[in-house]
Z-matrix of the N, CA and C atoms (Angstrom, degrees):
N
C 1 1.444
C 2 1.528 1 108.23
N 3 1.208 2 116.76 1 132.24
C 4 0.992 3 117.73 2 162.82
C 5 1.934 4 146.96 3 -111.23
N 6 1.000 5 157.42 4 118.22
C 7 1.465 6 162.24 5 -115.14
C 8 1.631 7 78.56 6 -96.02
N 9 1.580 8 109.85 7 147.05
C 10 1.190 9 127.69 8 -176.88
C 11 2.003 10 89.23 9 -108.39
N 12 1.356 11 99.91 10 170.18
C 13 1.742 12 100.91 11 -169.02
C 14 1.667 13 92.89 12 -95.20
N 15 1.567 14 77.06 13 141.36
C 16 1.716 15 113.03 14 -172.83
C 17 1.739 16 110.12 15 80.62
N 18 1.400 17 90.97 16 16.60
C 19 1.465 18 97.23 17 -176.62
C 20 1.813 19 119.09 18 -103.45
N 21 1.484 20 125.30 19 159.90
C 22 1.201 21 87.76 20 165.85
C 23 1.910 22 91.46 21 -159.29
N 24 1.547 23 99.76 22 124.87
C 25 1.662 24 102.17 23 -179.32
C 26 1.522 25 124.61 24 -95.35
N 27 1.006 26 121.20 25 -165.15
C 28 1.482 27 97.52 26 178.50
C 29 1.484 28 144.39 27 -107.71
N 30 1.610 29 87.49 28 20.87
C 31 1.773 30 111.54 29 165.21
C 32 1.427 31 97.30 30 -77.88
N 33 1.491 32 112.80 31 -33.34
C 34 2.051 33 108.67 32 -164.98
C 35 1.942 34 99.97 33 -64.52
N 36 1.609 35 79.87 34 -56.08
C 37 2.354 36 97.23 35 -171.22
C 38 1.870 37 90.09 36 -50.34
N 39 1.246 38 121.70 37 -60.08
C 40 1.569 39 101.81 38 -179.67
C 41 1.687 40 137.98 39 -60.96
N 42 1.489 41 93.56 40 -22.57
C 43 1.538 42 91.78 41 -178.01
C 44 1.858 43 91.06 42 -79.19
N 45 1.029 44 123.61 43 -60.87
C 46 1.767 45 125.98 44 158.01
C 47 1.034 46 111.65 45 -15.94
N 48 1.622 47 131.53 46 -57.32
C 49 1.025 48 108.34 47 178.83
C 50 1.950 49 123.60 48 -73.52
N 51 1.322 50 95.18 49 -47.43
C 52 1.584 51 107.39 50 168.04
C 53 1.576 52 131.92 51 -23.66
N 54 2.110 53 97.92 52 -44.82
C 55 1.377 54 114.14 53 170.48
C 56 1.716 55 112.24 54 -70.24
N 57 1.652 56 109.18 55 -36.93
C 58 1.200 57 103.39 56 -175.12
C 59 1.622 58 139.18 57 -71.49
N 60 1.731 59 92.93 58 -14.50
C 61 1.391 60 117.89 59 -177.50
C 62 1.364 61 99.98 60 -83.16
N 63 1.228 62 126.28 61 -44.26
C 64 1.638 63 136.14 62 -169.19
C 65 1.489 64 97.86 63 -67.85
N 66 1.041 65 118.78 64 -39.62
C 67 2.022 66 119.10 65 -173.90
C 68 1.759 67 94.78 66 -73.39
N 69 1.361 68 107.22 67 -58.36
C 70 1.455 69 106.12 68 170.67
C 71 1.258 70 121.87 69 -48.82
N 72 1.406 71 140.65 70 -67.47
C 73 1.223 72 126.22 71 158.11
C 74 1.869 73 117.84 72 -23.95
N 75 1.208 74 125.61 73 -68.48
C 76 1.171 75 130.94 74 171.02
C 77 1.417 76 131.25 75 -22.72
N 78 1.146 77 89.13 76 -50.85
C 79 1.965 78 131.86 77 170.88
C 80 1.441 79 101.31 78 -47.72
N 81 1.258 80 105.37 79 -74.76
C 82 1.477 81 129.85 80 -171.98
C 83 1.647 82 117.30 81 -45.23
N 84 1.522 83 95.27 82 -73.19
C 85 1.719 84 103.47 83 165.14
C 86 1.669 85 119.08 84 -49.54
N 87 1.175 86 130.27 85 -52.01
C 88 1.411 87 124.60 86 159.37
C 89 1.356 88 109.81 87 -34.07
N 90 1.301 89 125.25 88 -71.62
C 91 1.866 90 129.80 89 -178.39
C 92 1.410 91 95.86 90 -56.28
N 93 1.488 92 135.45 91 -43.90
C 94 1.579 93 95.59 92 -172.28
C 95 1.763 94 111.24 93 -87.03
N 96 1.405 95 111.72 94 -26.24
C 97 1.439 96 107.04 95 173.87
C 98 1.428 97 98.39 96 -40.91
N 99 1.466 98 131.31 97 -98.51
C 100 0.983 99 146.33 98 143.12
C 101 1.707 100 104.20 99 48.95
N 102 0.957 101 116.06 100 -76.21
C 103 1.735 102 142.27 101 -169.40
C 104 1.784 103 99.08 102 -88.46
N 105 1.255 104 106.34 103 -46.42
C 106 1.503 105 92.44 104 -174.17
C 107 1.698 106 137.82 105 -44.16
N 108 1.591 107 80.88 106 -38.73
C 109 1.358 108 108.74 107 -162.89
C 110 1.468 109 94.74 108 -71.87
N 111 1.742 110 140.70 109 -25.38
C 112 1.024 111 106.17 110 173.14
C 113 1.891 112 119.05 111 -114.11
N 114 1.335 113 83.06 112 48.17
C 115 1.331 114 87.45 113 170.77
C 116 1.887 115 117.71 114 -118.61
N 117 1.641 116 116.44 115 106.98
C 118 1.154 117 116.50 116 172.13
C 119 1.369 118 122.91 117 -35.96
N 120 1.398 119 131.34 118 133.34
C 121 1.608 120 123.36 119 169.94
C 122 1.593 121 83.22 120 -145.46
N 123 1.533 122 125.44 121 54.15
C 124 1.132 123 135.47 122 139.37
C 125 1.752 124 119.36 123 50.91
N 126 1.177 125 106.00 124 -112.40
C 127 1.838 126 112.59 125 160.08
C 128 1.263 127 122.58 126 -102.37
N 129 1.121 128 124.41 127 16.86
C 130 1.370 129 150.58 128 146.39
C 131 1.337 130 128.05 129 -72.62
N 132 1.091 131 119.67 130 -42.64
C 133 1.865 132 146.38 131 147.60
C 134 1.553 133 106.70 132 11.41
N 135 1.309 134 108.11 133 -91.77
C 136 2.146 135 96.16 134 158.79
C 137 1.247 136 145.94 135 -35.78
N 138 1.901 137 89.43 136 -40.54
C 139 2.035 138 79.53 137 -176.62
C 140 1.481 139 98.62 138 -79.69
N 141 1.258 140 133.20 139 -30.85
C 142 0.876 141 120.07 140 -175.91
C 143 1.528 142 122.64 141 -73.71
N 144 1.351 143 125.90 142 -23.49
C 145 1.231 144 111.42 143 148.79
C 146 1.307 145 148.74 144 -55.48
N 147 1.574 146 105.03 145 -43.19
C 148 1.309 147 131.85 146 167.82
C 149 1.959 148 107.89 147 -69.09
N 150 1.564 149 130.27 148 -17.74
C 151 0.774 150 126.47 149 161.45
C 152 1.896 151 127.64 150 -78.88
N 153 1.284 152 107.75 151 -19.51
C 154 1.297 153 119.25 152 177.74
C 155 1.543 154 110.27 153 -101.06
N 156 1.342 155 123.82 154 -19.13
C 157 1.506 156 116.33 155 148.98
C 158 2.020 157 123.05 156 -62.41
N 159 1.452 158 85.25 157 -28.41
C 160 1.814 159 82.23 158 -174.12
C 161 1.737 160 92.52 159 -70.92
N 162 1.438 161 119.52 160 -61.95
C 163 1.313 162 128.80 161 -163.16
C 164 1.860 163 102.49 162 -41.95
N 165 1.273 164 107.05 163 -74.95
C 166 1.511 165 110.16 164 160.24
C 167 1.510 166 136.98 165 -2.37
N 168 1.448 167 95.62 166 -58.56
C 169 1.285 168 124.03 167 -166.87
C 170 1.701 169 105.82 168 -82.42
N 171 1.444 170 114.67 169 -25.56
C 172 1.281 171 118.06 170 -147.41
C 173 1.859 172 84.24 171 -114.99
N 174 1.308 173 132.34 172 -27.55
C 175 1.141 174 137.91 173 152.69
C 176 1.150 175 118.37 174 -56.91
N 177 1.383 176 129.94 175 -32.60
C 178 1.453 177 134.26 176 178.55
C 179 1.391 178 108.84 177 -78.18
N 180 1.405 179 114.57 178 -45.81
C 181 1.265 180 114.71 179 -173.63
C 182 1.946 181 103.44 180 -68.73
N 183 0.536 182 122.16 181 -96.42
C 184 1.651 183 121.69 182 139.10
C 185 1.506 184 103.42 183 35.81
N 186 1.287 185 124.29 184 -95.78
C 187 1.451 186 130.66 185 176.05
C 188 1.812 187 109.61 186 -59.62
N 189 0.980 188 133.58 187 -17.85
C 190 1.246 189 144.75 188 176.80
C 191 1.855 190 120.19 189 -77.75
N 192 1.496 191 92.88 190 -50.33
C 193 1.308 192 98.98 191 176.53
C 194 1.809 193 125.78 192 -93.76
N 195 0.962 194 111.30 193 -43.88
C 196 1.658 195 128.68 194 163.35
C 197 1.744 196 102.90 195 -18.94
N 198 1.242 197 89.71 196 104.83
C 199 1.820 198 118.39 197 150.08
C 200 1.659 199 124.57 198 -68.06
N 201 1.164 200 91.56 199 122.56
C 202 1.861 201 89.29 200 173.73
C 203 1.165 202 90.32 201 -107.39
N 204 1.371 203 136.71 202 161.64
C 205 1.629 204 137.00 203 172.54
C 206 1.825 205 75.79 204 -153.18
């Protein structure tokens, strides 16, 4: 199906939304990289890096792959 002009159905509002969550996500990880880095977590320092790359990663994949039908 396709949206007639000035129109908008709800394959258009989801792919819209889909793009908007993915920029947001994007958004997001920049601002916390951003901030992370100057926050001490002492001897903790790795997992917590290595824990916010998995999360990241697994959010990306996540917003990347997801089917709306």
């Amino acid at each position: 199906m396709k949206s007639e002009q000035f129109e908008l159905i709800k394959q258009d509002l989801l792919k819209i939304a889909k793009g908007a969550l993915i920029a947001g996500v994007g958004a997001l990880c920049t601002f916390i990289l951003n901030n992370v880095g100057s926050i001490d977590f002492g001897q903790y320092t790795p997992f917590v890096a290595g824990a916010i790359s998995v999360l990241f990663n697994a959010i990306l994949k996540f917003v990347s792959t997801t089917q709306y039908k």
